[in-house]
C-alpha positions in Angstrom: -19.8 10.8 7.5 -16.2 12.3 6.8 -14.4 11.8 3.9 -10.2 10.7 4.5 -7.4 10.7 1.8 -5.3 8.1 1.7 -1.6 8.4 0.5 1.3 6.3 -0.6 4.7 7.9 -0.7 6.2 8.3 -3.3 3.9 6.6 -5.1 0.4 4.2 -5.1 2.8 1.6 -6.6 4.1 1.0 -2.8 1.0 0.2 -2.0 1.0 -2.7 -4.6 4.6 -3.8 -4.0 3.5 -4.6 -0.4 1.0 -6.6 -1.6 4.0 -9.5 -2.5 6.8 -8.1 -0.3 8.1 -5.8 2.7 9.7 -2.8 1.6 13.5 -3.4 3.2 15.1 -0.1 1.5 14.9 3.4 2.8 13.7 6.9 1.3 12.9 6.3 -2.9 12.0 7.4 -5.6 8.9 6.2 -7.4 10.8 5.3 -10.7 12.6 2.8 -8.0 9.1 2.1 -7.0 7.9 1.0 -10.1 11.1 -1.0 -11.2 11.2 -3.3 -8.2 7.5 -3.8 -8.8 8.3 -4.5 -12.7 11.2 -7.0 -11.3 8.6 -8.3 -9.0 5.6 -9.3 -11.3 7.5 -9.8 -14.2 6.1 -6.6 -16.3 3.6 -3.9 -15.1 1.4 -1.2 -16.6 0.5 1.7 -14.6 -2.8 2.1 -16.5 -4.1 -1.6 -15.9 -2.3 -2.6 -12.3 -2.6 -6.8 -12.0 -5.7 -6.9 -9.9 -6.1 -10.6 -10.4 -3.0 -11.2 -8.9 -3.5 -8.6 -6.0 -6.8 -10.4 -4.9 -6.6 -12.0 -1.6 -3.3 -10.0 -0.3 -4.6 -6.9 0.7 -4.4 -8.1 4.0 -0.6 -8.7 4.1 -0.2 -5.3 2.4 -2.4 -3.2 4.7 0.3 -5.2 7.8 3.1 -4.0 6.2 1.9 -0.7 5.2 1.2 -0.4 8.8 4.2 -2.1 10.5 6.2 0.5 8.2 4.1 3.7 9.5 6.5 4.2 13.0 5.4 7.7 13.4 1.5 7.2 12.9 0.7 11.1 14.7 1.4 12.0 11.1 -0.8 13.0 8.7 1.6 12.2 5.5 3.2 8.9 5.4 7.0 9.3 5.6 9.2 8.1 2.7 8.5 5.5 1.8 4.9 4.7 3.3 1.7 4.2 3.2 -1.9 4.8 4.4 -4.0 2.9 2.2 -4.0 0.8 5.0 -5.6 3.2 7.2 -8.6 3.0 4.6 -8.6 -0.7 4.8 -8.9 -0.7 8.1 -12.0 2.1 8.0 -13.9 0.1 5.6 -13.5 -3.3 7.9 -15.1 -1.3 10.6 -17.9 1.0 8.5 -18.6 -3.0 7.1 -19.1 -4.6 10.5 -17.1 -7.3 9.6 -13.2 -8.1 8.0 -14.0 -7.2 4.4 -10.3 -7.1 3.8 -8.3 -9.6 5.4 
């Protein structure tokens, strides 16, 4: 078995904004990242992300991760995007079943 990378740009903190919400804006920074995810939840700490309130959404995060990825040939997501759902969707098939839904 292979090993993958997956990649959020400009930051992993995409990946947990589209957890709650599409990402409407174009290219960004990820200081813009992480204060529309700090508006978002309220507060956030890069060093103990909220996983109690990511639980259940990685589904709606891996469908907008994907329905932002238009050019999916490339290896890098564009900015901003991600490919954590690309992982997501590797582990629902190494699983058998939806792990992550």
């Amino acid at each position: 078995m292979g090993a993958g990378l997956a990649v959020s740009n400009p930051c992993f903190e995409l990946w947990l904004y589209l957890h709650f919400e599409e990402w409407a804006e174009g290219c960004v920074s990820s200081g813009e990242i992480e204060k529309e995810l700090r508006a978002l939840l309220g507060s956030y700490n890069k060093s103990a992300p909220p996983i109690e309130l990511l639980s259940g959404k990685i589904g709606d995060a891996s469908r907008r991760a994907e329905e932002m990825d238009l050019n999916q040939s490339l290896r890098w997501p564009e900015n901003p995007g991600s490919h954590v759902y690309r992982l997501v969707k590797e582990i629902n098939n190494l699983s058998g079943n939806r792990v992550y839904q």
